[in-house]
C-alpha positions as CSV (number, residue, x, y, z in Angstrom):
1,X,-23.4,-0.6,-11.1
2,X,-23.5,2.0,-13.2
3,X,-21.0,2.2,-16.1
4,X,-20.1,3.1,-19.8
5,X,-20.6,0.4,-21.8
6,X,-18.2,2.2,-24.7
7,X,-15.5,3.5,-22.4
8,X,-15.5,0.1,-20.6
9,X,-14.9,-2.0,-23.5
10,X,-11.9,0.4,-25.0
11,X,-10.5,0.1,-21.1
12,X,-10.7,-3.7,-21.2
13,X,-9.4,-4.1,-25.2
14,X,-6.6,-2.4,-24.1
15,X,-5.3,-3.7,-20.6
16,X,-5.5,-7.2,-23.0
17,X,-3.3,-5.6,-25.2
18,X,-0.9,-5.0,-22.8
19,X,-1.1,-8.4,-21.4
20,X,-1.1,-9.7,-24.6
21,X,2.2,-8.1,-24.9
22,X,3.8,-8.2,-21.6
23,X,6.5,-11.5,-20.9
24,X,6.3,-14.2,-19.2
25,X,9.8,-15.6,-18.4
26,X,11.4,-18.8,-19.2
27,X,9.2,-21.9,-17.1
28,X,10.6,-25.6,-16.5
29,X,8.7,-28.8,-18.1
30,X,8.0,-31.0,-15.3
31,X,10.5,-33.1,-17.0
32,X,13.2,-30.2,-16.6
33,X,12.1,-30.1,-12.9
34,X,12.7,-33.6,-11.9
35,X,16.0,-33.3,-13.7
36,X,16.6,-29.9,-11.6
37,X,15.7,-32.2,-8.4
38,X,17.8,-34.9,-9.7
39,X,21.3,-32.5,-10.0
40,X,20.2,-31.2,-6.7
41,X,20.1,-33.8,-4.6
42,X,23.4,-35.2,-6.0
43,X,25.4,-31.9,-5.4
44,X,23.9,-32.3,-2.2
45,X,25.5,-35.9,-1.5
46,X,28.7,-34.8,-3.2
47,X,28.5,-32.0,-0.1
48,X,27.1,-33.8,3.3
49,X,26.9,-37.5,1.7
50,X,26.3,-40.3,4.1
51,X,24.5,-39.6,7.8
52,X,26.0,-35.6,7.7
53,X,23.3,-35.0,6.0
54,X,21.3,-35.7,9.6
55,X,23.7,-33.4,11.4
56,X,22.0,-30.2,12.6
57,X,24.1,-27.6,14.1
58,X,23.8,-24.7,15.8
59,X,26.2,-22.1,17.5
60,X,29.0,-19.8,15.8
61,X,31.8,-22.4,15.2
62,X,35.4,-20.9,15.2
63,X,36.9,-22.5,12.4
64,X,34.6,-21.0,10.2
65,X,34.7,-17.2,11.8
66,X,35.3,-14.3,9.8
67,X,36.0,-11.4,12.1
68,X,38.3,-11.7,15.3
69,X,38.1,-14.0,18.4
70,X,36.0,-16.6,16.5
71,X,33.3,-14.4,15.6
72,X,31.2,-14.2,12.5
73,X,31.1,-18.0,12.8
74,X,28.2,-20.3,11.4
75,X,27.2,-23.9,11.8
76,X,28.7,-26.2,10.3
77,X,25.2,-27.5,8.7
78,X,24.6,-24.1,7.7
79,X,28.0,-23.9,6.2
80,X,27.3,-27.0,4.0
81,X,24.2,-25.9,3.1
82,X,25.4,-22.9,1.4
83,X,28.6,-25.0,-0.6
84,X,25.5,-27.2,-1.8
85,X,23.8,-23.7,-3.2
86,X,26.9,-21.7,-4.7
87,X,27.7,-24.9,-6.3
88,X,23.9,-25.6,-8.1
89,X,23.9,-22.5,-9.1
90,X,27.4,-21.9,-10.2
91,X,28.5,-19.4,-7.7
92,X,31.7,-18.8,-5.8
93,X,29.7,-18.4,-2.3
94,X,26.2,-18.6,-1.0
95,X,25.2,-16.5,2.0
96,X,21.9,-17.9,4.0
97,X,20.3,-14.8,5.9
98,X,17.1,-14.0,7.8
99,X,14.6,-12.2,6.2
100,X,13.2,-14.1,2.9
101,X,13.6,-12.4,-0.1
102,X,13.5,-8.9,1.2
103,X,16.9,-9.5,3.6
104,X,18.4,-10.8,0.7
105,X,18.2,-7.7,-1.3
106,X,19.4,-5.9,1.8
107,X,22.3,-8.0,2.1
108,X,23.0,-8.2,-1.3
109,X,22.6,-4.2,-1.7
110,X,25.1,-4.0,1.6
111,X,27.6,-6.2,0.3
112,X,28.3,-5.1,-3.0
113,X,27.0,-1.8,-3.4
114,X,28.7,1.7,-2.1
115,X,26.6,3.5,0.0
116,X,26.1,7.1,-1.6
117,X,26.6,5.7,-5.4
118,X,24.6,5.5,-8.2
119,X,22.6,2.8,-9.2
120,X,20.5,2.0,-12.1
121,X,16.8,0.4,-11.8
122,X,14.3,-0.3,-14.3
123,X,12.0,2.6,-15.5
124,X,9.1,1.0,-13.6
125,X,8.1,1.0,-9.4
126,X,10.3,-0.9,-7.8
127,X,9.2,-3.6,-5.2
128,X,8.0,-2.1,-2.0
129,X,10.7,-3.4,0.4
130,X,13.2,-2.9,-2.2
131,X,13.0,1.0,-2.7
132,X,13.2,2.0,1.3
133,X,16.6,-0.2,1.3
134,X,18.1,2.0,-1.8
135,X,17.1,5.4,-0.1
136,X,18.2,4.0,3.3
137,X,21.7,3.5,2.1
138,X,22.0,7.1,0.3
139,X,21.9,5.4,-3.2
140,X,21.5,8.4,-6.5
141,X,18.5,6.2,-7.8
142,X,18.5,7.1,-11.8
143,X,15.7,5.3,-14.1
144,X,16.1,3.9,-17.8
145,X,13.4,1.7,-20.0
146,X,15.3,-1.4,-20.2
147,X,12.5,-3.0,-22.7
148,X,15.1,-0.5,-25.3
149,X,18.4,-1.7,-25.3
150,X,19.5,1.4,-26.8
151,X,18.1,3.8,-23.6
152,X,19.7,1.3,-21.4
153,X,23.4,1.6,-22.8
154,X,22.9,5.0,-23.7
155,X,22.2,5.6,-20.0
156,X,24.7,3.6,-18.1
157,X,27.7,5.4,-20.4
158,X,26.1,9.0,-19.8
159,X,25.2,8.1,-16.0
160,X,28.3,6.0,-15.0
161,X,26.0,3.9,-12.2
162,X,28.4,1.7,-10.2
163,X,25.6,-0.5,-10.0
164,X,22.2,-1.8,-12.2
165,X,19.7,-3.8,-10.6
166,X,17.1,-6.2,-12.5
167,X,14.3,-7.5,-11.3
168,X,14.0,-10.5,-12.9
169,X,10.1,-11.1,-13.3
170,X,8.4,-8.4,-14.8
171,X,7.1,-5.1,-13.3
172,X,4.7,-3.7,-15.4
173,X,2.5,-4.3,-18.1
174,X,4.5,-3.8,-21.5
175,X,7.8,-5.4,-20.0
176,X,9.1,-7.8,-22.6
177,X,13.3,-7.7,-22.1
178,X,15.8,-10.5,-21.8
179,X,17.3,-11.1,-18.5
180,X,20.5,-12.2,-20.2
181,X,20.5,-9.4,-23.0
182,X,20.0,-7.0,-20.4
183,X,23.3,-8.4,-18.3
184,X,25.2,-8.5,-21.3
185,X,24.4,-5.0,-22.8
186,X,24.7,-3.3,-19.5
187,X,28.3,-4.8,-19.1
188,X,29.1,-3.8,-22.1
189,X,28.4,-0.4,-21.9
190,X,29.6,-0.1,-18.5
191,X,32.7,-2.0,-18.5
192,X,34.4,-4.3,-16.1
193,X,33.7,-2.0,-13.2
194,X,30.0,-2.0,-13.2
195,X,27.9,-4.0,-10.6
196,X,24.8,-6.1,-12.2
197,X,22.7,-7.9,-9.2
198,X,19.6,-9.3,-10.1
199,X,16.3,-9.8,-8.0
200,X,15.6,-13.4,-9.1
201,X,12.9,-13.8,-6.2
202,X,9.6,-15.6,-8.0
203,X,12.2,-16.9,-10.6
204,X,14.2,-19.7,-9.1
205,X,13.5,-23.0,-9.8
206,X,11.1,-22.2,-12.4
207,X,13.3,-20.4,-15.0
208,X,16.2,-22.8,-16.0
209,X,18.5,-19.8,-14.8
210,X,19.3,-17.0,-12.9
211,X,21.0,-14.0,-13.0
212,X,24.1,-14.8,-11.4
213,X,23.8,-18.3,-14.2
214,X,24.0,-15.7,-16.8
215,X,27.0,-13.4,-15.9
216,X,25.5,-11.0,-12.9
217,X,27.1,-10.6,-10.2
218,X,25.1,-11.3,-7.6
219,X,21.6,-12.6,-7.2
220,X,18.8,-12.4,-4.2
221,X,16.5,-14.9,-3.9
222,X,13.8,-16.1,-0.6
223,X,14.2,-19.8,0.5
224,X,10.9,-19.1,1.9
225,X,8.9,-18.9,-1.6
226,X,10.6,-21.8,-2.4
227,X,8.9,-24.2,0.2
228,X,11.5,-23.3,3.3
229,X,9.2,-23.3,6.4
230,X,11.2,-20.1,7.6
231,X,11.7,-17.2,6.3
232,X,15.3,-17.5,5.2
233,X,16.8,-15.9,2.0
234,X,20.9,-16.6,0.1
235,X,22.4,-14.0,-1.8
236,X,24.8,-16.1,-4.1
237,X,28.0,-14.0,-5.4
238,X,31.7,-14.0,-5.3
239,X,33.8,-15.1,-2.3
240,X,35.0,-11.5,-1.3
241,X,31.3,-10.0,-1.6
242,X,30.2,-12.9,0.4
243,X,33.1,-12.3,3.3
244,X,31.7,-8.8,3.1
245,X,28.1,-9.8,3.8
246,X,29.1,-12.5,6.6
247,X,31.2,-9.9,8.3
248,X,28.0,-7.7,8.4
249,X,26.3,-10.2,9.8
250,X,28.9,-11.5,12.2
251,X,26.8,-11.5,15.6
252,X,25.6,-14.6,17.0
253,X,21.9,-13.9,16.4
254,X,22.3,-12.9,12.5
255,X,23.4,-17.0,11.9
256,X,20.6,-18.9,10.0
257,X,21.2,-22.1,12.6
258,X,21.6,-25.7,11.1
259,X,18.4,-27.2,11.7
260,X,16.4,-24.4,10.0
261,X,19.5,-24.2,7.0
262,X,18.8,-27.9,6.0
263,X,15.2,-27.3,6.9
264,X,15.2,-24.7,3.5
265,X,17.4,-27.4,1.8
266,X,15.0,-30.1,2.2
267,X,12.2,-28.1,1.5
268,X,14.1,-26.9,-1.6
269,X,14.6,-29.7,-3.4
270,X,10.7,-30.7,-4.1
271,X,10.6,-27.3,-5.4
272,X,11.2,-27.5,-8.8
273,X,8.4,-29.9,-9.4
274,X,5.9,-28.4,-7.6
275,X,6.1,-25.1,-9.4
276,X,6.5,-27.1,-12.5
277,X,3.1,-28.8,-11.7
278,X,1.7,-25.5,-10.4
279,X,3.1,-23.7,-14.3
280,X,1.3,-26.7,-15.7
281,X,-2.1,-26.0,-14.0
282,X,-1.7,-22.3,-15.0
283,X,-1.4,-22.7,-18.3
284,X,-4.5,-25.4,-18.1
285,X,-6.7,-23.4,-16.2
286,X,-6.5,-20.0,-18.6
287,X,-7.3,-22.4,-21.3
288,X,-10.3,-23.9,-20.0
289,X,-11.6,-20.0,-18.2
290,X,-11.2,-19.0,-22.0
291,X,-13.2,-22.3,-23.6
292,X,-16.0,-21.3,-21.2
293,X,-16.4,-17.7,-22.1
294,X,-16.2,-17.9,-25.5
295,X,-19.0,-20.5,-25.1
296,X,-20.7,-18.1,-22.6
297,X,-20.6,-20.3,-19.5
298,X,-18.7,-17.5,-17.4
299,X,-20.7,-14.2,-17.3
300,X,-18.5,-10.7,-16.4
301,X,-15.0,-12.4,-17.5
302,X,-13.8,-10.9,-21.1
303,X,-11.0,-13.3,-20.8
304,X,-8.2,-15.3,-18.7
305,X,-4.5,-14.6,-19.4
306,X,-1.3,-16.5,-18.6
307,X,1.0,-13.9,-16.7
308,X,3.9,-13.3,-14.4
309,X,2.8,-10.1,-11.7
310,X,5.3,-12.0,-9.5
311,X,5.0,-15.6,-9.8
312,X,3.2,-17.0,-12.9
313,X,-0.7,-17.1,-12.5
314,X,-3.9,-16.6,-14.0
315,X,-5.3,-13.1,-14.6
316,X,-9.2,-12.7,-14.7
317,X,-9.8,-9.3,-16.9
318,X,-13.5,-8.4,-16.0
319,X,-15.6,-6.5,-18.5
320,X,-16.7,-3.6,-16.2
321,X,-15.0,-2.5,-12.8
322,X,-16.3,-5.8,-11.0
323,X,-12.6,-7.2,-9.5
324,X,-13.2,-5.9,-6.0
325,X,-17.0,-7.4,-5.5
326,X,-15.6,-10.5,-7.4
327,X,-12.4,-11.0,-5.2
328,X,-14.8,-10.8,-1.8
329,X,-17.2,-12.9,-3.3
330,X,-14.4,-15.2,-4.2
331,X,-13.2,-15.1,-0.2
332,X,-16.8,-16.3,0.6
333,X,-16.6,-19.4,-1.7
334,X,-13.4,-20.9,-0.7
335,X,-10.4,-18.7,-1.7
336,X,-8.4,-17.6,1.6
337,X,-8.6,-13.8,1.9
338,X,-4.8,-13.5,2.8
339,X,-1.0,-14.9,1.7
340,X,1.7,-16.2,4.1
341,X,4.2,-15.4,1.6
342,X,2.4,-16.9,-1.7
343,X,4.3,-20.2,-2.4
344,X,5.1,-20.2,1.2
345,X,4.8,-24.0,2.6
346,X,1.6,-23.1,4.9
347,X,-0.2,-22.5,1.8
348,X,-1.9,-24.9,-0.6
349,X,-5.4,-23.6,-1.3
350,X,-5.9,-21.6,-4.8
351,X,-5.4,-17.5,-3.7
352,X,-7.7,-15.5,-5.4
353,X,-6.4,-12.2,-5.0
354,X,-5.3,-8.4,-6.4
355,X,-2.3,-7.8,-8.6
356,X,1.0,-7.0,-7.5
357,X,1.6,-3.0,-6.5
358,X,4.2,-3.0,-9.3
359,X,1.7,-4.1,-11.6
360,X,-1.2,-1.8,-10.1
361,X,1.0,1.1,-9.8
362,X,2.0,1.3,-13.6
363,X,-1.2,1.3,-14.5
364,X,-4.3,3.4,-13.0
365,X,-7.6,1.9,-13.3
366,X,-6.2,-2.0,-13.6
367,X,-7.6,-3.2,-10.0
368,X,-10.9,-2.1,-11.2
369,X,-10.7,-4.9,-14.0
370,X,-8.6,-7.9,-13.0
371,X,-7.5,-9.7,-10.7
372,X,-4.8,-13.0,-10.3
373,X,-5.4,-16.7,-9.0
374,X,-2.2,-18.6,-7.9
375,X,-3.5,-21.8,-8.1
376,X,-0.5,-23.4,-4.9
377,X,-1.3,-26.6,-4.9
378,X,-4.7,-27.0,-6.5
379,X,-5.7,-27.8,-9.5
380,X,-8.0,-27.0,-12.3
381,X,-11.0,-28.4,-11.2
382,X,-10.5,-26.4,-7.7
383,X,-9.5,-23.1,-9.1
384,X,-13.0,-23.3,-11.8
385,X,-15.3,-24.8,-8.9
386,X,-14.7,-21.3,-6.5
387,X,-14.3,-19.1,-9.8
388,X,-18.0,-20.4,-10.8
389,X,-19.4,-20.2,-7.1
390,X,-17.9,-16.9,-6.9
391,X,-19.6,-15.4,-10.1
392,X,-22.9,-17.0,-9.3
393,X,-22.9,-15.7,-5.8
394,X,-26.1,-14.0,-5.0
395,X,-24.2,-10.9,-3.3
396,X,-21.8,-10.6,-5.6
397,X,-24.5,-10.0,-8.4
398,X,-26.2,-7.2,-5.8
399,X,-23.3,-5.6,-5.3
400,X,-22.0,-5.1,-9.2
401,X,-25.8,-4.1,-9.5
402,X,-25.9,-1.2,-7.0
């Protein structure tokens, strides 16, 4: 492969910089995990306690309807389900709705947001799914840096958004703001008026909170990264928002049934410690990938970093544009080539695979030099056994040297 050996190196100096400098947010202990589990289960027992918690709906039950002649109804299982949600996460309402995290921003976006208004997003690309929903609804889309506090108040009093809309992990190299400073400053440039929802998809049940935990007033999140063996989303908010997104989804084949509802609930509560664990091996593994290339053991690698393209994982920064031959060489030596919905249940084997588009997007050139590992389920020893067989593969080391 031919390359510059000088314009390489100041490429690879500085995408470390930036991950150097880029945040990673707030990550449970397993300790904090188990206690997350603990509180859990008991607000589950305080909700379906004794054998209701082996009652599994289905149908739209009339007592709970919320449009005429008994429609907009839900099971009763999936009713409880949601009281167990809004009430660990300190919410009037929970909303359970098809469609992971993706149907949750729609539903969230639907519920509380005007179509036709203004709302403000992040100076940074927006997730894939999330953009399309904005446009589709009419929203004025305006942009401010909100890594400066200053920009972002300046903005929401000269722009008057009726909405701003965090992403809660980060987007881009270089992002480094509070999720709670952020809340806090847009409110209080905006007033009482102004809408803050908050993408918290990748951060629940590793951070200790959530946006709607620190003063939003809404926040999307997928049941279906979080272990749920369907792809089920909540939107957790106030109690008339929520009436607003039930009445959208009033017909009898928008209700998330019972059995799949305590399906995500069951799933959901060995959760926290299994992203704990999975933080835990993270953190491990960049430590040992860096141990071995300082002492030389891992050829093409210029160093391992602990970051959060979506959910927390290691980041492999190559010293010359080697991160598509590696990631296929990787996929020959035990890495699956593909994600269910990366922390999905199905999956367990450490993913070797690209940055997210956000990531990729902001920055040119950057899926030329690294790549991520989610180590799932594995641990150390899995995640350095396929990153040695993948740099010693015979052609891998044709292919970086055509």
């Amino acid at each position: 492969m031919r390359c510059s050996v000088n314009s390489d190196h100041e490429r690879v100096a500085d995408f470390a910089s930036q991950f150097e400098q880029t945040t990673v947010r707030d990550h449970m202990s397993v300790e904090d995990a188990t206690e997350h589990q603990f509180r859990l289960v008991e607000i589950a027992a305080q909700v379906m306690g004794s054998d209701e918690v082996f009652v599994e709906d289905y149908g739209q039950v009339r007592e709970l309807a919320t449009v005429g002649f008994g429609g907009g109804g839900r099971p009763r299982a999936t009713a409880r389900v949601e009281e167990v949600l809004a009430r660990f996460f300190g919410a009037e309402d929970a909303i359970l709705v098809h469609g992971a995290g993706t149907g949750s921003i729609r539903a969230m976006l639907n519920g509380l947001v005007e179509p036709g208004s203004r709302i403000l997003l992040h100076k940074a690309h927006p997730y894939k799914t999330t953009l399309p929903a904005m446009q589709h609804m009419g929203l004025d889309i305006q942009y401010a840096d909100f890594n400066d506090s200053a920009e972002l108040e300046n903005t929401v009093r000269a722009q008057s958004p009726s909405t701003v809309f965090i992403q809660h992990v980060p987007q881009q190299l270089g992002d480094s703001y509070s999720i709670e400073q952020t809340i806090e400053r847009a409110r209080s440039a905006g007033g009482d008026n102004l809408r803050v929802l908050v993408d918290d998809n990748y951060a629940v049940m590793r951070s200790h909170r959530i946006g709607v935990e620190m003063g939003a007033d809404a926040s999307a999140l997928s049941l279906f990264k979080l272990l749920a063996p369907q792809a089920i989303g909540a939107v957790l908010t106030d109690a008339d928002s929520a009436g607003r997104i039930r009445r959208d989804n009033a017909s009898a084949g928008a209700q998330v049934q019972g059995p799949y509802a305590m399906a995500a609930l069951r799933s959901l509560i060995y959760a926290p410690v299994a992203l704990a664990i999975h933080n835990q091996t993270v953190l491990r593994a960049v430590d040992e990938i860096n141990a071995a290339i300082a002492a030389g053991d891992l050829p093409f690698l210029a160093g391992a970093y602990s970051a959060q393209p979506g959910i927390r994982c290691i980041v492999l920064l190559f010293n010359h544009p080697v991160a598509e031959e590696f990631l296929r060489s990787a996929w020959r030596n035990g890495s699956p080539s593909q994600s269910v919905g990366e922390e999905a249940q199905f999956e367990f084997l450490p993913l070797f695979t690209y940055l997210t588009s956000t990531f990729l997007k902001a920055t040119p050139g950057l899926e030329k030099y690294a790549v991520r590992i989610n180590p799932l389920r594995g641990g150390t020893q899995t995640v350095m056994r396929v990153l040695r067989a993948a740099l010693a593969d015979s052609d891998f080391h044709a292919a970086v040297r055509a």
